[in-house]
C-alpha positions, 0 to 999 in steps of 0.5 A: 198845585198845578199851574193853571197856564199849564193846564189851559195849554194841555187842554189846547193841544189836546184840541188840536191833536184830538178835535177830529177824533173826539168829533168822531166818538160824538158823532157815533153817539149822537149820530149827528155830526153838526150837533157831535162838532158843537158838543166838541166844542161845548166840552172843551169851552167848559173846561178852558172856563173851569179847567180840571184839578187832575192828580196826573196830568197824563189823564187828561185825555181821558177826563175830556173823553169822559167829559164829551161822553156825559155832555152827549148822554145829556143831549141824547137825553133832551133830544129824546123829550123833545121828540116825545113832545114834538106834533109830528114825528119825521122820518128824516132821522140823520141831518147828514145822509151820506153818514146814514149807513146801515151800521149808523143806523142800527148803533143808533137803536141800540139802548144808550149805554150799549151804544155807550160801550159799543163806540168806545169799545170799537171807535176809541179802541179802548179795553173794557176796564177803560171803559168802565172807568170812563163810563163809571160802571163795572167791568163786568156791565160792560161786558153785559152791555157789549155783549148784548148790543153785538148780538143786537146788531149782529141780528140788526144787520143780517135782517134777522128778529132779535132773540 
């Protein structure tokens, strides 16, 4: 069994050497970075007060990646029923206007599980089977999934229809 001191001080460095990095991959799937910084910090409390069992201690970068990216599908989730259910819909979009680029934008529209796909693929740099492992999906789906959604955004960003 793991040494539970250990693992709170992994999980420590890891936020000291990663917080930046993992804001950034919130803040691409949320597409707020007030709200990608407290998902941060949400993930990481959650596993200070439940830290993870992990076989191999090397994957635990991973684990929280994995962590982060299920703790911003939850949020998107909600904040797609508050918006539903909210009196009049506002064209304010992002909090944090001079993160509102094009690119930003069109990520946004794209279905959750191409965004998914899309910022770890091009944000984290990471290959189609890390991805599909963090995302619990197959290899073969997120192809599927990067393929549409750069052909969505190549559309997107050249002002032309979808196909």
């Amino acid at each position: 069994m793991v040494d539970q001191r250990k693992e709170a001080t992994d999980l420590e460095s890891l936020y000291h050497a990663r917080f930046g990095r993992m804001v950034g991959l919130a803040e691409w799937l949320v597409g707020d970075r007030r709200v990608a910084e407290e998902l941060v910090q949400e993930t990481f409390a959650g596993l200070v007060e439940n830290p993870p069992t992990l076989q191999n201690p090397d994957a635990l970068e991973s684990f929280v990646r994995a962590a982060l990216v299920n703790r911003c599908r939850s949020k998107i989730r909600r904040l797609i029923i508050e918006r539903r259910h909210a009196l009049s819909p506002t064209e304010d979009g992002a909090t944090d206007h001079h993160h509102d680029t094009d690119l930003r934008r069109a990520i946004g529209t794209l279905p959750m599980r191409q965004r998914q796909c899309t910022v770890l693929r091009f944000y984290e740099d990471m290959t189609v089977a890390q991805i599909a492992e963090t995302l619990n999906i197959s290899t073969g789906s997120v192809k599927t999934h990067l393929h549409r959604s750069i052909r969505t955004l190549e559309h997107a960003l050249s002002g032309g229809p979808e196909s």
